[in-house]
C-alpha positions as a Markdown table, in Angstrom:
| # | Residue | x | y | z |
|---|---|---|---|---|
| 1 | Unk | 5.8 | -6.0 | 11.8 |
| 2 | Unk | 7.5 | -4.2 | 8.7 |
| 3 | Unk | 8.5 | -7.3 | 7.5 |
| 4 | Unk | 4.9 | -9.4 | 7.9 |
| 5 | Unk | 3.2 | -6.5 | 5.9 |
| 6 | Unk | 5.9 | -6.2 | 3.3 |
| 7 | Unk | 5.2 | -10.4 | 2.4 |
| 8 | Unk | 1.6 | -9.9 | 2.9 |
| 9 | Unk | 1.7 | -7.2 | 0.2 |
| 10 | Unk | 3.5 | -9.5 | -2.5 |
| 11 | Unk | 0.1 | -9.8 | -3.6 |
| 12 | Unk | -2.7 | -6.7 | -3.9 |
| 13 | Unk | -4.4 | -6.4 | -0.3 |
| 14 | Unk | -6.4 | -4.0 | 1.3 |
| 15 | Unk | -5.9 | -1.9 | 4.1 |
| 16 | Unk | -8.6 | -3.9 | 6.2 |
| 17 | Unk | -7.5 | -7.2 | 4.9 |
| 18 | Unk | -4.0 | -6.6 | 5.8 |
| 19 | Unk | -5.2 | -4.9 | 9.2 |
| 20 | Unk | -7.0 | -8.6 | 9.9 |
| 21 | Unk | -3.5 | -10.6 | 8.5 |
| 22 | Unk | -1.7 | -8.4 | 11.1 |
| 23 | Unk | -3.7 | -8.1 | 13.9 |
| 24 | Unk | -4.2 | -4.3 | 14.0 |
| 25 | Unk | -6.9 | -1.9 | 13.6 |
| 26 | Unk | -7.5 | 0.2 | 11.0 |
| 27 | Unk | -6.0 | 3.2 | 11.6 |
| 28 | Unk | -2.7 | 1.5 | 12.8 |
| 29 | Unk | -2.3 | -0.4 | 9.7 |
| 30 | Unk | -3.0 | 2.8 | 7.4 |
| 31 | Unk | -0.5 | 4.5 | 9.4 |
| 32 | Unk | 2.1 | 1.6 | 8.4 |
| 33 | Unk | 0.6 | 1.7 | 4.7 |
| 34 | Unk | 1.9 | 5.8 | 4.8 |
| 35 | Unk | 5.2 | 5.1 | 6.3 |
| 36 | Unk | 5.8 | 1.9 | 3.8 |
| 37 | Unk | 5.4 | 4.6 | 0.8 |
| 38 | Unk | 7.0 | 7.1 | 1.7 |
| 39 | Unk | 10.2 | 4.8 | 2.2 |
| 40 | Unk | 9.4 | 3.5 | -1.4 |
| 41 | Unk | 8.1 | -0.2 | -0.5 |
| 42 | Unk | 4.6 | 0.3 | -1.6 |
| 43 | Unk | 2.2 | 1.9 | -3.6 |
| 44 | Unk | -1.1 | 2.0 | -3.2 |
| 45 | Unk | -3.2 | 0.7 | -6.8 |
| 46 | Unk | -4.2 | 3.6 | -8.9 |
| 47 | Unk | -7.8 | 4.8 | -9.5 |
| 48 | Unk | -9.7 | 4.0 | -6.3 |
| 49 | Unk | -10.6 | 7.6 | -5.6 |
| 50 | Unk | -14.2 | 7.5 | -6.1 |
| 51 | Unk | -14.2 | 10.4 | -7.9 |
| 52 | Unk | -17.7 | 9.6 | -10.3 |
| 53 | Unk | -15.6 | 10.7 | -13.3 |
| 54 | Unk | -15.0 | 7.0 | -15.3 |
| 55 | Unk | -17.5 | 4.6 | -16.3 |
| 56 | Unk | -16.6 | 2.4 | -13.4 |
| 57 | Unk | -17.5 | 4.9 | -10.7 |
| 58 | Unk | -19.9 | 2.5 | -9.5 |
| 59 | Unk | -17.3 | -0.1 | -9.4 |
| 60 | Unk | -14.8 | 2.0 | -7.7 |
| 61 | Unk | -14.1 | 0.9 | -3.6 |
| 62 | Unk | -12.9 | 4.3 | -2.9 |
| 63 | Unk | -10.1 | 5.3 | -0.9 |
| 64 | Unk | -10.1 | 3.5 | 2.5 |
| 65 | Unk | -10.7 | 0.2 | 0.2 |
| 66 | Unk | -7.5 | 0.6 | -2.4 |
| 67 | Unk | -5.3 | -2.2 | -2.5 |
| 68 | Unk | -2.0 | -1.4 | -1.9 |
| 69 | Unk | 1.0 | -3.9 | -2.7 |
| 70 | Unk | 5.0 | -4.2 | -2.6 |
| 71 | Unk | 7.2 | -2.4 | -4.7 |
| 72 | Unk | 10.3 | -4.0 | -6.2 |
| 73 | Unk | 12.7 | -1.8 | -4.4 |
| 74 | Unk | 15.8 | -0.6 | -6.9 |
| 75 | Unk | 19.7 | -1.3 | -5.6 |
| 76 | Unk | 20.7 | 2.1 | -4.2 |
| 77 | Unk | 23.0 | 3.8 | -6.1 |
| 78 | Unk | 27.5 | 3.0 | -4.8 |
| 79 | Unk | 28.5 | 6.2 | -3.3 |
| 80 | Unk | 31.8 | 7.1 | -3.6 |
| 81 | Unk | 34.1 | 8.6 | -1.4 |
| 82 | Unk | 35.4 | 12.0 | -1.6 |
C-alpha cells in the first residue's frame, strides 16, 4: 500500500484524490500521509493553511485539501564499525 501511494505522489495529489487512487477513506489515507512524513518520504505543499493572512486567502484549499507529494529520499549516510 506504501508503495502504491509513494508512485501516486510522484506528482502533487490530495489527500482525497489519493484516498480514491487507493481505495481508502479519508481518514485512513491521512493516517498514511502522517506516517509517510515522518519517515521522510513526503511532504505535504506549503501554504495551504487557510490562515486569511496572504492575498490568496480566498484561493487557499486549507488543510484537509493540501497536496502532498514524494520526497527524493537522500542515500543514508555508511556507518562504520567500531
Amino acid at each position: 500500500m506504501m508503495a502504491k501511494a509513494l508512485d501516486l505522489l510522484a506528482s502533487p495529489r490530495t489527500p482525497r484524490e489519493l484516498a480514491g487512487a487507493l481505495g481508502l477513506s479519508l481518514e485512513a489515507t491521512l493516517l498514511l500521509l502522517q506516517q509517510l512524513e515522518r519517515k521522510g518520504y513526503v511532504q505535504p505543499l506549503p501554504c495551504a493553511t487557510r490562515c486569511g493572512a496572504c492575498a490568496f486567502r480566498n484561493l487557499c484549499p486549507g488543510p484537509s485539501e493540501t497536496p502532498w507529494v514524494r520526497v527524493s529520499v537522500k542515500q543514508p549516510a555508511p556507518r562504520f564499525s567500531p
